[in-house]
MIMIZA-325520 format. One line per 10 residues: for each residue x, y, z of C-alpha. Coordinates in Angstrom, 3 decimals. Each point is the difference from the previous one (the first is absolute). Layout:
N
X/Y/Z; ... .
# end
This chain:
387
22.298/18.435/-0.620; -1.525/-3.588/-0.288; -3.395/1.203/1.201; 0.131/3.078/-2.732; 1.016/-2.230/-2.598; -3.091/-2.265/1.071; -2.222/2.694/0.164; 0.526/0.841/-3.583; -0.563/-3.018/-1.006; -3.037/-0.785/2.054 .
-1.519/3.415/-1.605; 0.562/-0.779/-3.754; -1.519/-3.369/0.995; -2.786/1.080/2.055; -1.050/3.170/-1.947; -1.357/-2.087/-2.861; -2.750/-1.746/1.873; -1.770/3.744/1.199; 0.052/0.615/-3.407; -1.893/-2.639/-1.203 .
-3.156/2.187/-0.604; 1.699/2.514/-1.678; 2.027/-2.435/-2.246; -3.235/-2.109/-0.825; -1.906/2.722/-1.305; 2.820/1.633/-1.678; 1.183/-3.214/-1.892; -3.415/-1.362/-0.724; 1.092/-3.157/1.766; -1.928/-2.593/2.726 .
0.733/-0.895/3.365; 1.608/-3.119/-1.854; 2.204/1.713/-2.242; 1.207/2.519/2.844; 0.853/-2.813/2.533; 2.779/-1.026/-3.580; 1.307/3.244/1.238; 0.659/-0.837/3.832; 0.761/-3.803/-1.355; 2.797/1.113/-2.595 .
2.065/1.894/2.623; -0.849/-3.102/2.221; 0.956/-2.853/-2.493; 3.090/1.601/-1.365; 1.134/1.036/3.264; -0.143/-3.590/1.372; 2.053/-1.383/-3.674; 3.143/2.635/0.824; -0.601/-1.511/3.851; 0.813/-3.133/-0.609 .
2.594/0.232/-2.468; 1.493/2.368/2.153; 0.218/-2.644/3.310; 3.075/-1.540/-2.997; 2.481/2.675/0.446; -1.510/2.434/2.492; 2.606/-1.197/3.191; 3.116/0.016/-1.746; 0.009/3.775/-0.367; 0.265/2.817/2.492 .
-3.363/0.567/0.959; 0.512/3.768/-0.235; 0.672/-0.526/-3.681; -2.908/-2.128/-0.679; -2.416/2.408/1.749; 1.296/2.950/-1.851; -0.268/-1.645/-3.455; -3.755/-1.487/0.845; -0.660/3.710/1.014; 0.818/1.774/-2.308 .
-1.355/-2.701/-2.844; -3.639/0.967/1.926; 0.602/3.521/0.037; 0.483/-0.252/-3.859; -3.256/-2.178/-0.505; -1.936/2.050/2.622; 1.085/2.939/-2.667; -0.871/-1.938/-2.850; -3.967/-0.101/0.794; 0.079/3.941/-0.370 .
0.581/-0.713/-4.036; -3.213/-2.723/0.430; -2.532/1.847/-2.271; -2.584/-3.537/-0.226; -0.555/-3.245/1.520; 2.032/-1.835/-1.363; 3.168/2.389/0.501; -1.025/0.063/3.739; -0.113/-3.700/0.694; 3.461/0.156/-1.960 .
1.653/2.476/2.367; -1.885/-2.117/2.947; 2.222/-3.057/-1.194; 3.302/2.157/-0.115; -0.850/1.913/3.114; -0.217/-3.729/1.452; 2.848/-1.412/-0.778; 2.200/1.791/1.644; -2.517/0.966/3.212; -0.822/-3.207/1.082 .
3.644/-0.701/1.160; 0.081/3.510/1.511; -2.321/-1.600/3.365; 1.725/-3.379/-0.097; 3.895/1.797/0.241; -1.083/2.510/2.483; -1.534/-2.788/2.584; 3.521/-2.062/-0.196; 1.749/2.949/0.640; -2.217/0.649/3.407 .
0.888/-3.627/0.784; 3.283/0.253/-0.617; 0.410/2.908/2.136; -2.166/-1.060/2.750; -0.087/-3.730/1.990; -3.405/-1.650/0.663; -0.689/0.853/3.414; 0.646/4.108/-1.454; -1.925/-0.693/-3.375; -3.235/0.442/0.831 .
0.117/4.025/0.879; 2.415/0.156/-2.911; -2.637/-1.152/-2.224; -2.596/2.106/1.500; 1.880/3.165/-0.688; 0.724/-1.433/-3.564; -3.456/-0.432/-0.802; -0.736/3.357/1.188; 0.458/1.229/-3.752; -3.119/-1.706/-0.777 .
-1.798/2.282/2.197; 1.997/2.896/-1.005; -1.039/-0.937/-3.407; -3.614/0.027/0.704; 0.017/3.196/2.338; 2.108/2.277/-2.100; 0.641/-1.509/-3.552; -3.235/-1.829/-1.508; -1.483/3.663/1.443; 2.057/2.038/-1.840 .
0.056/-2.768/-2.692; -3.889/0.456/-0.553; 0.276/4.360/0.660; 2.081/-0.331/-3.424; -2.116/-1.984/-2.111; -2.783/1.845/1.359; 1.025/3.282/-0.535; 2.499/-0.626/-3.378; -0.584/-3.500/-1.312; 0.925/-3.550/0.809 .
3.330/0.164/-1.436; 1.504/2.529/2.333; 0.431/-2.496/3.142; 2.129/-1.442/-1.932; 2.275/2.717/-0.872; 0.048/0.523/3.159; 0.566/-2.948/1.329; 3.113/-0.933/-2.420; 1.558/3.514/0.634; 0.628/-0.484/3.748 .
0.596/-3.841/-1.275; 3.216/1.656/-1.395; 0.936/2.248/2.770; -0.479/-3.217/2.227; 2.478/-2.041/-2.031; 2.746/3.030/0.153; -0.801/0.229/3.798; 0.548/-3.597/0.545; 2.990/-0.631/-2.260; 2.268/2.412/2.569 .
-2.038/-0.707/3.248; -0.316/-4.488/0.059; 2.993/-1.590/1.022; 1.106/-3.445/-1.832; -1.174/-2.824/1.142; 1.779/-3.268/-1.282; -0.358/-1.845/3.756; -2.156/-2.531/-1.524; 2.132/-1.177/-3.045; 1.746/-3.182/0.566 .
0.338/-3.189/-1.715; -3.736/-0.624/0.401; -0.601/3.367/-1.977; 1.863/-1.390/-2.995; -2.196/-3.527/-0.968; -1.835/-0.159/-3.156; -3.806/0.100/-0.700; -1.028/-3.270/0.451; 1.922/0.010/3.507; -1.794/2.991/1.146 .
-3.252/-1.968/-0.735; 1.072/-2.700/1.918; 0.956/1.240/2.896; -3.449/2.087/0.383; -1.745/-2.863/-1.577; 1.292/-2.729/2.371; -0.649/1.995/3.170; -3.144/-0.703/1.565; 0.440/3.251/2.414; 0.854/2.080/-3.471 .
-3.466/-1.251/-2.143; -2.127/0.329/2.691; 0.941/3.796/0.571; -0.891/0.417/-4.119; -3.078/-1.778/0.648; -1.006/2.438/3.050; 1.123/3.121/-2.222; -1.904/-1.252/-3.092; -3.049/-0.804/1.718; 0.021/2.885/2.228 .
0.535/2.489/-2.662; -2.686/-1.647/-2.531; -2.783/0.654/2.678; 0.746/3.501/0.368; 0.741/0.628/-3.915; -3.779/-1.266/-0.948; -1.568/3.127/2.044; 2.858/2.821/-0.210; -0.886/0.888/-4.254; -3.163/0.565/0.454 .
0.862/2.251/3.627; -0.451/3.273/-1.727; -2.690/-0.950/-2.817; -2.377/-1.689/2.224; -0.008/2.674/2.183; -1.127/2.932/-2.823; -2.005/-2.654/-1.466; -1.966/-1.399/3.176; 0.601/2.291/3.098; -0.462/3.061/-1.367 .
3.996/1.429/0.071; 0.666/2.556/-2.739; 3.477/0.272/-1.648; 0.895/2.982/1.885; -0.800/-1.768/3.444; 1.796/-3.140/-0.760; 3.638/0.737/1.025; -1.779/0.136/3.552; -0.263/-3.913/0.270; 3.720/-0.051/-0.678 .
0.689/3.095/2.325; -2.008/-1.734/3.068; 1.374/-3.570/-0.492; 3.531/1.263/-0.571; -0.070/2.374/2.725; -0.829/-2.808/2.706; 2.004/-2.173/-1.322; 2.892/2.502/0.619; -0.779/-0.512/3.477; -0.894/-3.321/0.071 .
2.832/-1.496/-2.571; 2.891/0.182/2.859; -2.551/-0.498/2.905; -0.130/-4.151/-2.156; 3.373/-0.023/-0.010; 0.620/0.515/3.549; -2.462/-2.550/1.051; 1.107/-2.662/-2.571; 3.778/0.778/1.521; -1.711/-0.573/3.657 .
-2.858/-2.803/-0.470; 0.641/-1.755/-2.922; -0.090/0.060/-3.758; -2.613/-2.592/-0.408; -2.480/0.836/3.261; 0.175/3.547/-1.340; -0.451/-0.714/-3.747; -2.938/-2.883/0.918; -1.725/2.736/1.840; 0.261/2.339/-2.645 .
-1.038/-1.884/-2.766; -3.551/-1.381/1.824; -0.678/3.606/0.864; 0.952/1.428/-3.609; -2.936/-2.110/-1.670; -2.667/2.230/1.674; 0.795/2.903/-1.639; 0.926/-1.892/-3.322; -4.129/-1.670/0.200; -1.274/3.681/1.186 .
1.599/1.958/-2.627; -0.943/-2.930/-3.068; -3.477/0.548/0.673; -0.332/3.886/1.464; -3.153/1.929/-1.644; 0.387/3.290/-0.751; 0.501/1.861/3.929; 1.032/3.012/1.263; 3.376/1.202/-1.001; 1.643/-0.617/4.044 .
-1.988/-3.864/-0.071; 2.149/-0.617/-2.830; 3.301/1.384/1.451; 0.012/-1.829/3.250; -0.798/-3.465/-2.313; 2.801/0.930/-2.462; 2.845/1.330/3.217; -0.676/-3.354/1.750; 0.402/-1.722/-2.752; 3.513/1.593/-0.743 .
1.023/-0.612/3.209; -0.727/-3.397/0.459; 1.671/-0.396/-3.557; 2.852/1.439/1.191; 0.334/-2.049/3.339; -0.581/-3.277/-1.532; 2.731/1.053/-2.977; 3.268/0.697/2.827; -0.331/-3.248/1.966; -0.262/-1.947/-3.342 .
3.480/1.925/-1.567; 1.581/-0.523/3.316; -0.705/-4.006/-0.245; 0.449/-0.420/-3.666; 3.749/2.211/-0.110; 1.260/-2.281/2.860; -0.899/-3.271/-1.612; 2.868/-0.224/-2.039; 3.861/1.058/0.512; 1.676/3.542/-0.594 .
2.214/-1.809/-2.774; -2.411/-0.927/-1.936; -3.339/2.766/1.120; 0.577/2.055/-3.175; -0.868/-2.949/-2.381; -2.566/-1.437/2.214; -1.946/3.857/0.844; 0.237/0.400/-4.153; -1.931/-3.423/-0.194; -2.237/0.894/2.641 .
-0.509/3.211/-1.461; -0.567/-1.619/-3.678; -2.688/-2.592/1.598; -1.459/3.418/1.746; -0.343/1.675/-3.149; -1.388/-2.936/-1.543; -2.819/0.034/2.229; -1.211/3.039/0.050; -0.004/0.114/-3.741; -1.598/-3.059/-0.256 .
-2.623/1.028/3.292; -0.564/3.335/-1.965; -1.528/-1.655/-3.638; -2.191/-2.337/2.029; -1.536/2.617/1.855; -0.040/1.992/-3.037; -2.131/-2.666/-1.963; -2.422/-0.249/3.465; -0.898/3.483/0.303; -2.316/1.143/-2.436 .
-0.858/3.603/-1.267; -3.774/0.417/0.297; -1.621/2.591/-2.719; -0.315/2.521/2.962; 3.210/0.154/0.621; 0.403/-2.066/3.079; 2.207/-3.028/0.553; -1.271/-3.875/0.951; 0.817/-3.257/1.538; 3.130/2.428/1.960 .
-1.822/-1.951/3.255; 0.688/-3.461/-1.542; 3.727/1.188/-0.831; 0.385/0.868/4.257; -1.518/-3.145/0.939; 3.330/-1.906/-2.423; 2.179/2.502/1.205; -0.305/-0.796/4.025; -0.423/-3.647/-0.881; 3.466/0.018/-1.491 .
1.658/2.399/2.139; -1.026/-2.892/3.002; 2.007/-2.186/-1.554; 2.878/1.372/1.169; -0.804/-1.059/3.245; 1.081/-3.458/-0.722; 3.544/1.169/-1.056; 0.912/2.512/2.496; 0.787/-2.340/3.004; 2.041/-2.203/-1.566 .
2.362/2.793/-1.234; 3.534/-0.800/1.580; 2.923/3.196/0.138; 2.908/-1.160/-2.125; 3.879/0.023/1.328; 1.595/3.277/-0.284; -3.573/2.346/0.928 .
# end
């Protein structure tokens, strides 16, 4: 249920990058103003995160997934009535409020269920919506618009959003393990205690980094590829299809070896392998279609592996008492970045008169250079009492 409820949300969140073409010629609108559109679910989803770290462990964590859930169902609905620009950055912000708690609740649940030694494979399963997302729903996603208009994934999307929320209201169990007197301090306290833990601000620090350098390539994914390498809308869902589908197989495979080597080896490894792709891809000329498919799969892959080790490091840095508030921070600094990684690649890449986009090379050289950076952090990550 956890991974279906992620996949949903990964889709609605996911589905508006491929669709950057479409939207930019439809709206009028630059690269610029269509990176607003990826920053406003971004920005607003990283405001309800960190409010939400106030009150988010004193309440059954069933409860608080349901109302987040069905809050982005509603919003995911809400960009069906966009008609403009400025009605679709709207239903962006709404659509973010309530889905950027969505990934934070459903990784504290996984550590709640699951101790540290277990978390890794839990994770890896988990994170298996993402690929689901790319193999089945940005595909279907982009058959919609295609073949209707860019509306209809949408629909979609919030219809099974609904039948999801029925499903999971009668299926999830409570879960009120976690509340204590910990779960009942106010604001400033939950500050505090993140603030004042070393182990706690260097896990945001490795999320927000780690996140930024991926968020200044993964905009411009879809439109760089019709624009430079030669991809045509219809094509497109392929990328997605490819990377998803070995990351099906490859998503677990990281979380048994980060359960059986190591978080950190396995994550360092990772990471130094994902930046060939990342400096491949940036600067690939326009190839044959299966070139292009082997760049884009490894680079989903590596993504992917890089991605479990870090959730399984960052989730046990801090105690189940207090993980809710501390994942909804983490998720708020998360959503932060990639907003903020989004509009500085968006005022980097340039829309030549013949279409094509510039400087993207320039924007993978920053985005390896601060995904490194995590480096530093990782082995001095320490597992928190009670993991």
């Amino acid at each position: 249920m956890l991974a279906t409820m992620n996949f949903t949300h990964l889709v609605d969140f996911m589905i508006m990058m491929p669709l950057g073409d479409q939207l930019m010629k439809i709206f009028g609108i630059t690269p610029q103003q269509f990176t607003v559109i990826v920053s406003a679910y971004t920005f607003s989803a990283g405001v309800s995160g960190f409010f939400s770290a106030f009150l988010i462990d004193r309440f059954d964590r069933k409860k608080a997934l349901l109302t987040t859930y069905v809050g982005f169902t509603l919003g995911t609905l809400s960009v069906v009535l966009a008609n403009s620009y400025e009605m679709l950055v709207l239903a962006r912000i709404l659509t973010g409020f309530f889905g950027g708690v969505i990934g934070a609740l459903v990784l504290s649940i996984v550590s709640d269920l699951y101790t540290f030694k277990e978390r890794g494979k839990a994770m890896g399963i988990v994170m298996a919506a993402f690929a689901m997302a790319s193999v089945l729903g940005v595909p279907i996603g982009l058959y919609l618009a295609s073949h209707f208009e860019w509306h209809t994934p949408f629909l979609f999307l919030g219809s099974l959003g609904l039948l999801i929320s029925i499903a999971a209201f009668f299926i999830m169990p409570t879960m009120k393990g976690h509340i204590g007197e910990s779960s009942a301090v106010n604001p400033l306290q939950v500050l505090k205690n993140i603030f004042s833990d070393t182990n706690q601000v260097l896990a945001l620090f490795m999320g927000f980094v780690l996140i930024m350098g991926q968020f200044m390539i993964v905009p411009f994914f879809a439109p760089y590829m019709i624009s430079n390498v030669g991809f045509t809308s219809d094509n497109i869902a392929l990328l997605y299809m490819f990377g998803g589908g070995a990351v099906m197989f490859t998503g677990p495979w990281a979380g048994r070896l980060t359960d059986r080597f190591g978080a950190n080896k396995v994550f360092t490894i990772a990471l130094i392998s994902s930046a060939i792709p990342i400096l491949i891809f940036t600067n690939l000329p326009h190839v044959a279609l299966y070139i292009a498919l082997i760049v884009t799969t490894l680079f989903f892959v590596l993504a992917n592996a890089r991605m479990v080790p870090m959730q399984t490091m960052t989730t046990a840095a801090v105690s189940p008492q207090t993980r809710g508030s501390f994942m909804s921070v983490k998720s708020s600094f998360q959503q932060l970045s990639a907003g903020t990684a989004s509009l500085v690649s968006g005022f980097i890449v340039v829309q030549a008169e013949s279409g094509e986009l510039l400087n993207f090379s320039y924007v993978g050289i920053i985005s390896v250079a601060i995904s490194l950076t995590s480096l530093i952090i990782a082995p001095k990550l320490k597992v928190a009492a009670g993991n």
